[in-house]
N, CA, C and O atoms as CSV, one atom per row, in Angstrom:
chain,resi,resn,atom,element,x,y,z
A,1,UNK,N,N,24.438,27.719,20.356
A,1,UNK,CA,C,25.380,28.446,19.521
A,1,UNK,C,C,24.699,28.840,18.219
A,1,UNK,O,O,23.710,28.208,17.846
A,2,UNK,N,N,25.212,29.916,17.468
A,2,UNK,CA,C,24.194,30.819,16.869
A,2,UNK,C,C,24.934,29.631,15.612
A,2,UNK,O,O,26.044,29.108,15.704
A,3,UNK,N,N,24.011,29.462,14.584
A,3,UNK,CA,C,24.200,28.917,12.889
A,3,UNK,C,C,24.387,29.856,12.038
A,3,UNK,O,O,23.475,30.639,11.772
A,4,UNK,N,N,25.691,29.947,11.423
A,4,UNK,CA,C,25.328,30.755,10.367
A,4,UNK,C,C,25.551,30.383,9.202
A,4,UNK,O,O,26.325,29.498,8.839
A,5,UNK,N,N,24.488,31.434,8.203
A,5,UNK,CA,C,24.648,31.446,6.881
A,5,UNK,C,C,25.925,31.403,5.818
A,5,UNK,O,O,26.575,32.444,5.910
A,6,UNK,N,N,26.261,30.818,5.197
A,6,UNK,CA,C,27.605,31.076,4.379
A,6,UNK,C,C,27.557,32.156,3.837
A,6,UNK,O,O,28.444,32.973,4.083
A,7,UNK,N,N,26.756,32.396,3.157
A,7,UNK,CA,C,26.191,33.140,1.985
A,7,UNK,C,C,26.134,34.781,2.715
A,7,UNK,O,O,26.591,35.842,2.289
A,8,UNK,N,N,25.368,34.464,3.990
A,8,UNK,CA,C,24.909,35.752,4.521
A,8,UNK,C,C,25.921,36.199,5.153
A,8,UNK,O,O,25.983,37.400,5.416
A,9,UNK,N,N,27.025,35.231,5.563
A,9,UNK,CA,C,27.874,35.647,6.569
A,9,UNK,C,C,29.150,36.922,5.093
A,9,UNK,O,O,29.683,38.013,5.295
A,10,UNK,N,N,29.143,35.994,3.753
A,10,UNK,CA,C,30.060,37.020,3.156
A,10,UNK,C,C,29.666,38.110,3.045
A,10,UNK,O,O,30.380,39.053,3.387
A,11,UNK,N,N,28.478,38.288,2.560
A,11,UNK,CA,C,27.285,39.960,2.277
A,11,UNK,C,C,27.462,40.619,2.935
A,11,UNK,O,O,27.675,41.820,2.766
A,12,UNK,N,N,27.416,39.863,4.141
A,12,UNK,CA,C,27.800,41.384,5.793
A,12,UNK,C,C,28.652,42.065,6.575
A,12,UNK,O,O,28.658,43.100,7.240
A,13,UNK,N,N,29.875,40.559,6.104
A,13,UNK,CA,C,31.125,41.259,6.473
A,13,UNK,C,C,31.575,41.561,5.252
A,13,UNK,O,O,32.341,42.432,5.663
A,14,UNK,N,N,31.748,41.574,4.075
A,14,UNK,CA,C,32.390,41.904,2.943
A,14,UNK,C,C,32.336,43.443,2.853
A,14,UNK,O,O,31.318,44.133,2.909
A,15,UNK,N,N,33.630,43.867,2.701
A,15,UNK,CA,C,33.933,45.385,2.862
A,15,UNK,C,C,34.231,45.914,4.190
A,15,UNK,O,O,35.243,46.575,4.422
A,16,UNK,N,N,33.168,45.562,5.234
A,16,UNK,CA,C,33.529,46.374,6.387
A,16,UNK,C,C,34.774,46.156,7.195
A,16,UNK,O,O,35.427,45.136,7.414
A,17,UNK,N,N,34.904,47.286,7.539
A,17,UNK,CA,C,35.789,46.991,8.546
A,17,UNK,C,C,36.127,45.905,9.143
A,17,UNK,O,O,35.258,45.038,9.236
A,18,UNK,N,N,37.870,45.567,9.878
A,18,UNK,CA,C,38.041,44.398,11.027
A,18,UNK,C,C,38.057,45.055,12.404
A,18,UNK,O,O,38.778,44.521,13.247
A,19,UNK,N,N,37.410,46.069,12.725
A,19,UNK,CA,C,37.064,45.939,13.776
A,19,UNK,C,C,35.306,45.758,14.050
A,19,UNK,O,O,34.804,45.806,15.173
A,20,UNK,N,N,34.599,45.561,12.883
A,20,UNK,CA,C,33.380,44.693,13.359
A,20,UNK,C,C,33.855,43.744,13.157
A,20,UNK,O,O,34.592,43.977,14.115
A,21,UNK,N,N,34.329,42.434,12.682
A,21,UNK,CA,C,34.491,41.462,12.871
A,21,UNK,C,C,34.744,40.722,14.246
A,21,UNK,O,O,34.212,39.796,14.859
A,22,UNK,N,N,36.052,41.767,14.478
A,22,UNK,CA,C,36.624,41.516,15.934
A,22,UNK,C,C,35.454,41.954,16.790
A,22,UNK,O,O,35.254,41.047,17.597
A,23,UNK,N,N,34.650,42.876,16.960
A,23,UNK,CA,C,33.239,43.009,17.671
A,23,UNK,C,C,32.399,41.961,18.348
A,23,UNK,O,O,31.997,41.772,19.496
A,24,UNK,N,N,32.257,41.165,16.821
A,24,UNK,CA,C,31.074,40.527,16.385
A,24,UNK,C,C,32.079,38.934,17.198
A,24,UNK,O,O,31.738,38.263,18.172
A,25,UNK,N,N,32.990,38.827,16.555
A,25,UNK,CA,C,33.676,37.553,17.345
A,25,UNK,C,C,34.823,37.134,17.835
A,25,UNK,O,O,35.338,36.016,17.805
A,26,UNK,N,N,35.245,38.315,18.372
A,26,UNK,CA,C,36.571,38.351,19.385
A,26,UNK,C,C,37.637,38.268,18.889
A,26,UNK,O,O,37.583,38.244,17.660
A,27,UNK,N,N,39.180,38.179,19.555
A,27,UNK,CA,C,39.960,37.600,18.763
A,27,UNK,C,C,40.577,36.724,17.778
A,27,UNK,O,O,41.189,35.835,18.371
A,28,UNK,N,N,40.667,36.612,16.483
A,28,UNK,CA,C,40.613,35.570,15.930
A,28,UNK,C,C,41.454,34.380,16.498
A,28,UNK,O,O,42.359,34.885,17.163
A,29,UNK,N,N,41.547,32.989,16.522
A,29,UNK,CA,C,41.768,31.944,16.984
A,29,UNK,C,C,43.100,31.802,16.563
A,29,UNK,O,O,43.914,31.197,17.261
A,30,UNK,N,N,43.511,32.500,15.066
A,30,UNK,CA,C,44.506,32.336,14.439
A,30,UNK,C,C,44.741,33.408,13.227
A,30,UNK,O,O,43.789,33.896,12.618
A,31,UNK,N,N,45.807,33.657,13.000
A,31,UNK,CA,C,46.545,34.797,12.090
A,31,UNK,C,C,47.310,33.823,11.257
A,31,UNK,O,O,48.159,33.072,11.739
A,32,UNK,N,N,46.924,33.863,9.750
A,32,UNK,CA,C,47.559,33.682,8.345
A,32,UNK,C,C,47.751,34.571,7.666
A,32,UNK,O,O,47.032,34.796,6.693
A,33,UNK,N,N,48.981,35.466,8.061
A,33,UNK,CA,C,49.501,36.449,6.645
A,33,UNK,C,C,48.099,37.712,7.356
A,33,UNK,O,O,48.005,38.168,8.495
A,34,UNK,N,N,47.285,37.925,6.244
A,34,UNK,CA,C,46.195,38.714,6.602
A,34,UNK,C,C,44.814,38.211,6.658
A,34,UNK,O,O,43.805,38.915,6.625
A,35,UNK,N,N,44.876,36.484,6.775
A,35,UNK,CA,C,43.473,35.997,7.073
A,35,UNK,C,C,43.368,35.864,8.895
A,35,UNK,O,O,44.093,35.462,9.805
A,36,UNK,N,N,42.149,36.403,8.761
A,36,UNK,CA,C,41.714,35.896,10.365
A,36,UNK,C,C,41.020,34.435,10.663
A,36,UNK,O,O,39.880,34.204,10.260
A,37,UNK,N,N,41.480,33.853,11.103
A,37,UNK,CA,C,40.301,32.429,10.641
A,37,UNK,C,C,39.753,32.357,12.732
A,37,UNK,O,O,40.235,32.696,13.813
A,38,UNK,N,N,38.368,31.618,12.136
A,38,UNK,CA,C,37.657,31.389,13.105
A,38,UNK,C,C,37.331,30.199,13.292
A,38,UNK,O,O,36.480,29.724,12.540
A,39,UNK,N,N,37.900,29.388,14.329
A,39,UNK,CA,C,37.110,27.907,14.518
A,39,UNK,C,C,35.867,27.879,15.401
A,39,UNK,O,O,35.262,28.816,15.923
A,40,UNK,N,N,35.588,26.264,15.442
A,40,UNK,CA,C,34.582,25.998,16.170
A,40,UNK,C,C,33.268,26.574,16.175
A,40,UNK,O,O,32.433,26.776,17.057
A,41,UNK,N,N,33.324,26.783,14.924
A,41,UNK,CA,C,31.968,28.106,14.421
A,41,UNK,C,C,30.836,27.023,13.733
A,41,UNK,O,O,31.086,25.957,13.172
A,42,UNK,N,N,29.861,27.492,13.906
A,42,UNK,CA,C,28.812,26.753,13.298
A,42,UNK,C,C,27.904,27.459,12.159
A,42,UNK,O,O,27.052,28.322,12.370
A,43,UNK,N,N,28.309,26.845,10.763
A,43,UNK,CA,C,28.473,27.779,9.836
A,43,UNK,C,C,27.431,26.675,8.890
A,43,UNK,O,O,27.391,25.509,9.284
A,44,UNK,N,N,26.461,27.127,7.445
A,44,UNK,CA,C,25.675,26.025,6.806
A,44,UNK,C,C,25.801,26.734,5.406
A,44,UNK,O,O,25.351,27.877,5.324
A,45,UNK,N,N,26.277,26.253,4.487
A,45,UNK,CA,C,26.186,26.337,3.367
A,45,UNK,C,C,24.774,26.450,2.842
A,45,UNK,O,O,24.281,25.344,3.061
A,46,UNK,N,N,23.865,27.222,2.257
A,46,UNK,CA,C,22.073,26.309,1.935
A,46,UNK,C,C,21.708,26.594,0.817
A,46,UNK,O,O,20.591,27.009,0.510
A,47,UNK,N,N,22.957,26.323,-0.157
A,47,UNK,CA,C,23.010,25.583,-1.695
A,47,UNK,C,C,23.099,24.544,-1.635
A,47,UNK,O,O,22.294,23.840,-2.245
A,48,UNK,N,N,23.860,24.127,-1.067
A,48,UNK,CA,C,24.506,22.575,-0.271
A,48,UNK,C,C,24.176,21.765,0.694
A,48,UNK,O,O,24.719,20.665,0.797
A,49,UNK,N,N,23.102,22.252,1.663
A,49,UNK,CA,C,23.450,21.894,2.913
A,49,UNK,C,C,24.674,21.663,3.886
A,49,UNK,O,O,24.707,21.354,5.078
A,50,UNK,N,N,25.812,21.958,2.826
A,50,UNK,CA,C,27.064,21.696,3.318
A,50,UNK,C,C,27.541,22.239,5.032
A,50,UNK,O,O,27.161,23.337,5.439
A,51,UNK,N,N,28.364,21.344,5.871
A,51,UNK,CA,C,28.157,22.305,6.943
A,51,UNK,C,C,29.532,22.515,7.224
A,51,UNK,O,O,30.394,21.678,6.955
A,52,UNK,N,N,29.861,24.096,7.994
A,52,UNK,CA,C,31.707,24.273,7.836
A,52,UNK,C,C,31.830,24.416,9.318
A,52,UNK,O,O,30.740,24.171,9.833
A,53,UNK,N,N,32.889,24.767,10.336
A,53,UNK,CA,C,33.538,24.929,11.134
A,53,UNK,C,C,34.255,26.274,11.223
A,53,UNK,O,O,34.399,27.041,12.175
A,54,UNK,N,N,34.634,26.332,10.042
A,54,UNK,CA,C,35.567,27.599,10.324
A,54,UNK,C,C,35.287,28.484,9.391
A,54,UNK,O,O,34.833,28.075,8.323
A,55,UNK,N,N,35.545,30.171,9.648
A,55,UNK,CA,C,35.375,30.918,8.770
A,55,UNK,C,C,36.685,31.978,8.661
A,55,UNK,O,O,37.268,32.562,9.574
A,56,UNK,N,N,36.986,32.017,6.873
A,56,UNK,CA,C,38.432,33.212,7.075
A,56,UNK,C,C,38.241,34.520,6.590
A,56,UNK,O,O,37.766,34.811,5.492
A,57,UNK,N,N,38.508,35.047,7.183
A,57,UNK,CA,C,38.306,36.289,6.858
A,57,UNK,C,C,39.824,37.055,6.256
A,57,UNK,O,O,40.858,37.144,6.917
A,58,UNK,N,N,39.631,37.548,4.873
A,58,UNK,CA,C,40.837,38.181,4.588
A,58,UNK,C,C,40.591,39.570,4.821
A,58,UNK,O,O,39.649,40.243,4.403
A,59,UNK,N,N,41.598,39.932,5.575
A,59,UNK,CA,C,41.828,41.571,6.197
A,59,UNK,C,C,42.633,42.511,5.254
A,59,UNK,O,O,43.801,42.123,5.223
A,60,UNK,N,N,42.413,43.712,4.398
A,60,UNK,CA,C,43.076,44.104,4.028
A,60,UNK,C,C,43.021,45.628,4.203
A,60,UNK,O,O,41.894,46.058,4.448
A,61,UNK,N,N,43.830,46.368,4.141
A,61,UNK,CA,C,43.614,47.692,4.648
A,61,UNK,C,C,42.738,48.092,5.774
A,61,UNK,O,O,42.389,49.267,5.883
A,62,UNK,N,N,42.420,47.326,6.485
A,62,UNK,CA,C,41.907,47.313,7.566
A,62,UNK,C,C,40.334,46.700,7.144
A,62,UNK,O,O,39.623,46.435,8.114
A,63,UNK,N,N,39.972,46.552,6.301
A,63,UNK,CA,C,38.631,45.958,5.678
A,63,UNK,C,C,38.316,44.585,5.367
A,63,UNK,O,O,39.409,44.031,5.250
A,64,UNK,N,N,37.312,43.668,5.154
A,64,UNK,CA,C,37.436,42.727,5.148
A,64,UNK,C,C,37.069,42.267,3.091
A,64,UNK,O,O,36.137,42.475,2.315
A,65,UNK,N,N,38.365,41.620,3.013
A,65,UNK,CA,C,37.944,41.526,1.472
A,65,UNK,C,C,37.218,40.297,1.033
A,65,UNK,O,O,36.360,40.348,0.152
A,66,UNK,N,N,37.639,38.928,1.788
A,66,UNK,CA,C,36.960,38.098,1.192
A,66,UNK,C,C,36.615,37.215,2.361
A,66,UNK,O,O,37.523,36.882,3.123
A,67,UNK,N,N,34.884,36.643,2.654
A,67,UNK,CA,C,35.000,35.587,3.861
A,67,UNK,C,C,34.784,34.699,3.024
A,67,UNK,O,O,34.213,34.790,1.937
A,68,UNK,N,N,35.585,33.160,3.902
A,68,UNK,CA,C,35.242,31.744,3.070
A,68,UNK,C,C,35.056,30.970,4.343
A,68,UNK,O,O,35.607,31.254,5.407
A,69,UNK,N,N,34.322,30.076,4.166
A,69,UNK,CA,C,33.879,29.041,5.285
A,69,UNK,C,C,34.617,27.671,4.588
A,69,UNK,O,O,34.567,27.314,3.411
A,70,UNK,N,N,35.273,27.076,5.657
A,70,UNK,CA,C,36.014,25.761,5.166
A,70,UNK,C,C,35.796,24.659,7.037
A,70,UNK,O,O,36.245,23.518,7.137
């Protein structure tokens, strides 16, 4: 399973569209309001080493405004 960057993961989706997201990783697992959240993801903080699980993606106007890994 692919690791990803925290850092890199906001840079790349930030702004674009939700239909790369949905592309890139299918249906989201779950719908909050206008976050998409993603489990079971293998995600690395590397300020921190910190390591996350899930990533949310806030959807707005069809764009993605903010990702956070928790």
């Amino acid at each position: 399973r692919k690791v990803w960057n925290a850092i890199q993961l906001s840079k790349i989706y930030t702004g674009k569209p939700s239909t790369t997201v949905q592309a890139t990783f299918g249906l989201p697992d779950t719908k909050r309001g206008d976050t998409w959240v993603y489990g079971n993801m293998n995600i690395i903080d590397p300020t921190t080493q910190r390591r996350f699980k899930t990533a949310n993606f806030l959807i707005q106007d069809g764009k993605v405004l903010l990702v956070e890994a928790n």
